[in-house]
C-alpha positions as a Python dict, from the first residue, in 0.01 Angstrom:
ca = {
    (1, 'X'): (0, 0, 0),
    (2, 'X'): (350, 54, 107),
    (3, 'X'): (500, 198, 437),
    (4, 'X'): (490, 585, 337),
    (5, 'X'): (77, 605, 331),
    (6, 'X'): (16, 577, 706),
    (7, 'X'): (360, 724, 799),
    (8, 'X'): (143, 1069, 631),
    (9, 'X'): (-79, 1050, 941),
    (10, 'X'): (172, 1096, 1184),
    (11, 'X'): (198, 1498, 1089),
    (12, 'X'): (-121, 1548, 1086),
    (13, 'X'): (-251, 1339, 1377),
    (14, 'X'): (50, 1491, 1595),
    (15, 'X'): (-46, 1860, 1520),
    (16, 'X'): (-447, 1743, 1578),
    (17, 'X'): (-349, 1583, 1937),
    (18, 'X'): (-136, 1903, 2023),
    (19, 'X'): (-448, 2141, 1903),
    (20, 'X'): (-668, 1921, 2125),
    (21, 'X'): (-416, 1936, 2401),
    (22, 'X'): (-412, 2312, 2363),
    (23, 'X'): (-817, 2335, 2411),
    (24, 'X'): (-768, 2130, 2728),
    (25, 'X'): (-549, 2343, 2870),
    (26, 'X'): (-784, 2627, 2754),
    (27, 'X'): (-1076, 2472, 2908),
    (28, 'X'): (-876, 2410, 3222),
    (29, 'X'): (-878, 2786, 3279),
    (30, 'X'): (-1186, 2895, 3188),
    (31, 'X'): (-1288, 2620, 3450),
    (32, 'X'): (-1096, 2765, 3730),
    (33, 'X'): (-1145, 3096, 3649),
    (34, 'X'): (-1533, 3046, 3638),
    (35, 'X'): (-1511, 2872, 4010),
    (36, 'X'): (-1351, 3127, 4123),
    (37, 'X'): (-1649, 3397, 4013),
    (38, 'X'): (-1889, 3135, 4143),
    (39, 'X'): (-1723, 3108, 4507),
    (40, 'X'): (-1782, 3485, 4527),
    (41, 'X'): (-2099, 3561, 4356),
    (42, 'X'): (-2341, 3304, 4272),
    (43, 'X'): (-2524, 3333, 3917),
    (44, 'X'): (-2727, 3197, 3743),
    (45, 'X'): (-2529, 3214, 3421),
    (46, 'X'): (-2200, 3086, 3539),
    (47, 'X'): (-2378, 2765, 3670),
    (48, 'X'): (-2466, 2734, 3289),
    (49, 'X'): (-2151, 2804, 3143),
    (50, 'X'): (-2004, 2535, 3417),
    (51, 'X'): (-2272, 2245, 3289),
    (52, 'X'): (-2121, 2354, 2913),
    (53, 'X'): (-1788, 2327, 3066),
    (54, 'X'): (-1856, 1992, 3156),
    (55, 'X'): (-1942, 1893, 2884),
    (56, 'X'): (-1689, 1991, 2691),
    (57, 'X'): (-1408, 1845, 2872),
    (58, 'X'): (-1573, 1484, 2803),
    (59, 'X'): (-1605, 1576, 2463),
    (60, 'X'): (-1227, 1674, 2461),
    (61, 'X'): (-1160, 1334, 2659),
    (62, 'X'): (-1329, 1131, 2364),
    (63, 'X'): (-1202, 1321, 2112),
    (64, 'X'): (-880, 1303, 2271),
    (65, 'X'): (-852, 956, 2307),
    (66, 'X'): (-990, 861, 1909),
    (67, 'X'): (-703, 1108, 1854),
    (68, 'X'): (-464, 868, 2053),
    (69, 'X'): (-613, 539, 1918),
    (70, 'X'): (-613, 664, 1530),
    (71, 'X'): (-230, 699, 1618),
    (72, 'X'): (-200, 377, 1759),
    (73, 'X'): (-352, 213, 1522),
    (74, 'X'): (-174, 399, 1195),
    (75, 'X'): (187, 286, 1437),
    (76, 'X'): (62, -92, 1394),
    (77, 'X'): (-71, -38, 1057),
    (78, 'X'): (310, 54, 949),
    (79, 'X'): (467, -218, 1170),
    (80, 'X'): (213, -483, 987),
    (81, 'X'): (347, -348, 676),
    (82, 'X'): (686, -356, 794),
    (83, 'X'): (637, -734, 880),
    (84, 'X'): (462, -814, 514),
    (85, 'X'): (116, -777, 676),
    (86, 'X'): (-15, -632, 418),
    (87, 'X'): (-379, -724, 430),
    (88, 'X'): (-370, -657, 834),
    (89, 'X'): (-179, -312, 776),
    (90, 'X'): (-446, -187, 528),
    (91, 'X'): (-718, -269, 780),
    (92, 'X'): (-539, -105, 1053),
    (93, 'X'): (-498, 173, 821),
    (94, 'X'): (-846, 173, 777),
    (95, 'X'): (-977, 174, 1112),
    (96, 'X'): (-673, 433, 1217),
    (97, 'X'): (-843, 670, 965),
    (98, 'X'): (-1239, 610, 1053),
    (99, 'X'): (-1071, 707, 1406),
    (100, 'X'): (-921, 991, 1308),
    (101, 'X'): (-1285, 1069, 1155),
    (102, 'X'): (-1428, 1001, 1459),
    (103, 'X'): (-1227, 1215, 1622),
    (104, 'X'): (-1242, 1554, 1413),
    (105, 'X'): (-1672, 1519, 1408),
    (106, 'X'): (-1641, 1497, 1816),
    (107, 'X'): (-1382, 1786, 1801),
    (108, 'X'): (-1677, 1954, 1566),
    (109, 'X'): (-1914, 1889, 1819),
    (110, 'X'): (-1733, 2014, 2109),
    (111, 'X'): (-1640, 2415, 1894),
    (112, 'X'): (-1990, 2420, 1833),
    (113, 'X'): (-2038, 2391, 2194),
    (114, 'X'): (-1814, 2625, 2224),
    (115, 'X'): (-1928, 2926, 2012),
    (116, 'X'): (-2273, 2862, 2261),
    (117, 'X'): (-2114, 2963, 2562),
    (118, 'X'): (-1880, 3213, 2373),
    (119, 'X'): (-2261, 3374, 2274),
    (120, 'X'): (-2376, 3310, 2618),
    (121, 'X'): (-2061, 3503, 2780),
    (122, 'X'): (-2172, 3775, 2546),
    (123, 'X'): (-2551, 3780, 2619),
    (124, 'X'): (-2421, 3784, 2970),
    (125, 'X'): (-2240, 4092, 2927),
    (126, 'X'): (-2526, 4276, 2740),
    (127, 'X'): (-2304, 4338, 2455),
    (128, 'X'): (-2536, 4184, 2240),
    (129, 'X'): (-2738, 4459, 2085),
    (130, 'X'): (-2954, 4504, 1766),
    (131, 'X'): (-2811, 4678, 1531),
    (132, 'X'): (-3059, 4898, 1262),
    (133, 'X'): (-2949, 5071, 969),
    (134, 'X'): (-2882, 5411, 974),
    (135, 'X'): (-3105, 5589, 743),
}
């Protein structure tokens, strides 16, 4: 294993931490928005769509920081290389990628979550509505 096989991580795990940075953000201000609604009317439904929420945002935390660590660890995986580490680099390598594994199944995790409350907002708004075939 040379240099140039974990230094192909660095894209991708870049453009995964900014996605997951993104969702934060996202979650952020569905959070405030949703306090807001619940400081004027209180319902039932937004104090589930809070508990999802919540869980989300630890779910973004972890996957987050596996996201963080899988890039740490592919860093010192090319700096063990760089050093003629070879057998240490292709561990690091190796653990950097069962992160990065990590990471995406929590990330799964948390958009299934996610498309929940997404079909909770809409049962909420009685948009949900059987549809029969026209005969």
């Amino acid at each position: 294993m040379d240099l140039t096989t974990p230094a192909l991580l660095f894209s991708a795990i870049s453009l995964l931490l900014l996605a997951y940075t993104n969702r934060f953000l996202v979650l952020a201000q569905l959070i405030r928005q949703l306090a807001a609604q619940e400081r004027q009317e209180h319902r039932e439904f937004t104090e589930c769509q809070i508990l999802s929420l919540k869980r989300r945002v630890v779910l973004t935390k972890m996957m987050q920081a596996f996201g963080v660590l899988s890039f740490l660890l592919c860093t010192l995986s090319m700096f063990s290389l760089f050093i003629s580490r070879e057998k240490l680099g292709i561990i690091l390598f190796g653990v950097s990628v069962l992160f990065l594994a990590i990471s995406l199944v929590i990330s799964l995790w948390e958009v299934m979550i996610s498309t929940d409350a997404l079909n909770m907002e809409l049962q909420g708004m009685k948009l949900i509505k059987k549809c029969q075939p026209k005969e």
